[in-house]
N, C-alpha and C positions, 0 to 999 in steps of 0.2 A: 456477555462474551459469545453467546450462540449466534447472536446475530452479526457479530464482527464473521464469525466462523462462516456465515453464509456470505456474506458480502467478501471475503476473500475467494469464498468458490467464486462467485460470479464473475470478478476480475482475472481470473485463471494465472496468479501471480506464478513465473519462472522462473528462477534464480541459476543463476552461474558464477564461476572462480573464474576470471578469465585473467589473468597475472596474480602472481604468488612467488616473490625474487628478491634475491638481495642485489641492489643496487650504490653503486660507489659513486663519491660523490666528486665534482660536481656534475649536478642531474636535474633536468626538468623534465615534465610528463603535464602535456597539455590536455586537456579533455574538452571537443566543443563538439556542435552539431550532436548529441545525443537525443536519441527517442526512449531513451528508458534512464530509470532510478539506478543510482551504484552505490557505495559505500567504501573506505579505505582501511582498510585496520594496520596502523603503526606495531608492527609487531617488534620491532628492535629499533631505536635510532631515534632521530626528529628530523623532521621538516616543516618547511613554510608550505600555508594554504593561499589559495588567492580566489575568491568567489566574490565576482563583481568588487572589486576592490576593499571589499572589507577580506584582513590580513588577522589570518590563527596560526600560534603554533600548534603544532602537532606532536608529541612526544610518544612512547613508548605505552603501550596499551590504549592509546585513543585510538575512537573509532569516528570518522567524518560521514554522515550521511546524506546526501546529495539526492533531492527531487528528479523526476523528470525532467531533461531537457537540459537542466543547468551547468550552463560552462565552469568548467575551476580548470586552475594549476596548482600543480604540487611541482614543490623545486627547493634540492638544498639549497639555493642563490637569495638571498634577502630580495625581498619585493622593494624595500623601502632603504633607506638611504642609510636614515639610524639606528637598524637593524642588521646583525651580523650574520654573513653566510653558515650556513653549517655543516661540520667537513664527519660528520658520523655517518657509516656503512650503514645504511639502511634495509631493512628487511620489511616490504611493502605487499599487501595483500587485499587484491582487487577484484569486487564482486559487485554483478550487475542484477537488478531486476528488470523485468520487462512486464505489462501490463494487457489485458485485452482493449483493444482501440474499442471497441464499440463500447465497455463498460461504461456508466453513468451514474456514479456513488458518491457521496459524501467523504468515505474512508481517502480517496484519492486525494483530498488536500489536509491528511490529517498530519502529514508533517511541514513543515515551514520548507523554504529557499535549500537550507542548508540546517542540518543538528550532528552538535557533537555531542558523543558522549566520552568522558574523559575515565582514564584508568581506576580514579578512585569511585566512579559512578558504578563501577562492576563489581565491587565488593558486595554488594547488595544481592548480585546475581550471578554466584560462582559458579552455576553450572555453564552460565553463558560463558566465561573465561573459555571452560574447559573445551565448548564445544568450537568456538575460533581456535584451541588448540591441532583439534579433532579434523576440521575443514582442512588447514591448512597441510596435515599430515598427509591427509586421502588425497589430495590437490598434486603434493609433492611425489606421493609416491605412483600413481597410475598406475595403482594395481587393478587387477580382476572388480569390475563394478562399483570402480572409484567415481565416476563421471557420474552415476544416478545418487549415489553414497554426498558426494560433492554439491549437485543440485538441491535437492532435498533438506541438506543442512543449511543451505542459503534463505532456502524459503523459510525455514523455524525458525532462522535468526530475525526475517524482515519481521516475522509475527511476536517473535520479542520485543525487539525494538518498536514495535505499536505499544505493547505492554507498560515499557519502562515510560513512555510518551505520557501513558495516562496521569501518573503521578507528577507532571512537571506542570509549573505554574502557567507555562504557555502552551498549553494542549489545547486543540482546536474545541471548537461549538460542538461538532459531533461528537466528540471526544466525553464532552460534558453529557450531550444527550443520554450515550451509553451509558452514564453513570447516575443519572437521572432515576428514579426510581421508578416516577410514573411513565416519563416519556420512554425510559428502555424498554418498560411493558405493554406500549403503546408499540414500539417497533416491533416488538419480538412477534405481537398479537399479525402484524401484516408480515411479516417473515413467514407464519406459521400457515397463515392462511389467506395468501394474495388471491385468489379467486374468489372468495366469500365479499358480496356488496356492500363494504364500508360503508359509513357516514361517520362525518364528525361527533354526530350524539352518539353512535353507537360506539366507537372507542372511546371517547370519553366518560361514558355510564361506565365502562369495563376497568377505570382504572379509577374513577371518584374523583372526577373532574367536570368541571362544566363543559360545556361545548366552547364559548368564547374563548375560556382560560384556557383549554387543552389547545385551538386554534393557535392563540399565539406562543406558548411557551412552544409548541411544538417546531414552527417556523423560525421562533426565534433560536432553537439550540440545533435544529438540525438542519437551517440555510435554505429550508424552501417546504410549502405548506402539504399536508399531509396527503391530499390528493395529488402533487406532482412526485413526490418518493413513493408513494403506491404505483403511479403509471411506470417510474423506471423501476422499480421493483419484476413489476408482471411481464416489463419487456425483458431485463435480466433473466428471468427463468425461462420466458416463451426461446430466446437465443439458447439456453442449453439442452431446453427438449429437441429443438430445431438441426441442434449439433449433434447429439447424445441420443437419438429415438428415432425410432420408425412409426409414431405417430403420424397418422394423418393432420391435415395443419386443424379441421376440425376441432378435435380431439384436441391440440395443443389450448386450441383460443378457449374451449371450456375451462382446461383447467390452469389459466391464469385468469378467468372470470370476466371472459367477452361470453355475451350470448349469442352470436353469429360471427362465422369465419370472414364475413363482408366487413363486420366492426372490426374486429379484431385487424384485417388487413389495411384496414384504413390507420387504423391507430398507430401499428407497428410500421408502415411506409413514412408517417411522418415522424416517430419516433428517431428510427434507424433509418431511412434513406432510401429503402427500398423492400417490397413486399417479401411475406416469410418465406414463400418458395423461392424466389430469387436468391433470397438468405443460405437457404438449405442447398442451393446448390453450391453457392460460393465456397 
């Protein structure tokens, strides 16, 4: 979980409420053209889902959660011919994630197209209830440092819903990785310490693995070989001293473990697109 904890810092996930209504029916709400993840919570009523033509009901405590990018409609009107419209006053509550463009993680396709979680899925996790209680109140009422109060609880939810993810039979590769005993001690070990000159033998002696065997279980549960999640690891951190310090870029390139600001500039231009003072000034 520490390492999920860092790879959320490095994404610098944002959450917001941006609709929170009751709505009468009949009603459509298209969603397209999106650069960021959102989420819906059925908080009274039901309606129809439409994500790429596969069609969900929605009922009363589900929650739909929606990738990056991906168009849906929500609409009391039936999608579908054999399917009846539905004329229930709905109470709809709409919240977005936004993600950093430059991140390059794994965690980023840890959820599918689209995931519901359905009302009885939350008995499991009654404070989460409470706390869509809580958002939607602060949301509603726009009191005194409701808007930071509001963001904040968005982002705890998106890190629950990772949570609730692990336990489902379709959780992603990394998903698995983190649960991994060797390979999450395998991450945690370059989490801890991305400047320190890996080798395959030497994280594999660390966890009682061979070299070959740690090779490919490693690629195979976390989508690409231990040497290219070290290079975006070291770029992830080099962008937050870059954003967050008055390091010189020297300084930066040691302590993600280039031995000259020339590598390190080389590295990071083809990494990200352009060198870290460019970076630093953007």
């Amino acid at each position: 979980m520490e390492v999920m904890s860092d790879i959320l810092r490095a994404i610098r996930v944002a959450g917001s409420v941006y609709f929170c209504s009751q709505v009468e029916a009949p009603w459509t709400k298209t969603f397209q053209d999106l650069d960021y993840a959102s989420f819906h919570m059925i908080r009274r009523g039901a309606c129809w889902a439409n994500v790429d033509g596969q069609i969900e009901k929605l009922e009363a405590g589900d929650l739909i959660f929606l990738g990056p990018g991906q168009n849906h409609v929500l609409s009391s009107l039936s999608p579908e011919k054999r399917k009846p419209d539905l004329d229930d006053t709905i109470l709809l509550l709409c919240c977005s994630f936004s993600f950093s463009r430059t991140a390059t993680t794994p965690l980023m396709d840890v959820f599918p197209r689209m995931t519901i979680v359905r009302d009885k899925d939350f008995l499991d996790h009654p404070w989460l209830r409470s706390t869509f209680d809580q958002l939607s109140s602060e949301y509603m009422s726009q009191g005194p440092g409701s808007e930071l109060i509001v963001n904040k609880l968005t982002e705890i939810i998106l890190v629950e819903l990772i949570r609730i993810n692990f336990g489902r039979k379709q959780s992603s590769s990394f998903l698995d990785a983190l649960n991994d005993k060797r390979i999450s001690r395998a991450l945690q070990l370059l989490h801890d310490n991305p400047e320190q000159s890996w080798t395959l033998a030497a994280v594999a002696s660390q966890i009682g693995m061979s070299r070959a065997a740690f090779a490919s279980r490693f690629s195979s549960l976390v989508g690409q070989p231990m040497f290219g999640y070290l290079t975006n690891l070291r770029m992830q951190k080099a962008q937050e001293l870059l954003r967050e310090s008055l390091l010189p870029v020297y300084e930066i390139a040691e302590q993600v473990g280039y031995d000259s600001e020339r590598a390190f500039t080389l590295a990071f231009k083809k990494h990200i697109g352009i060198t870290p003072r460019q970076f630093r000034t953007q």
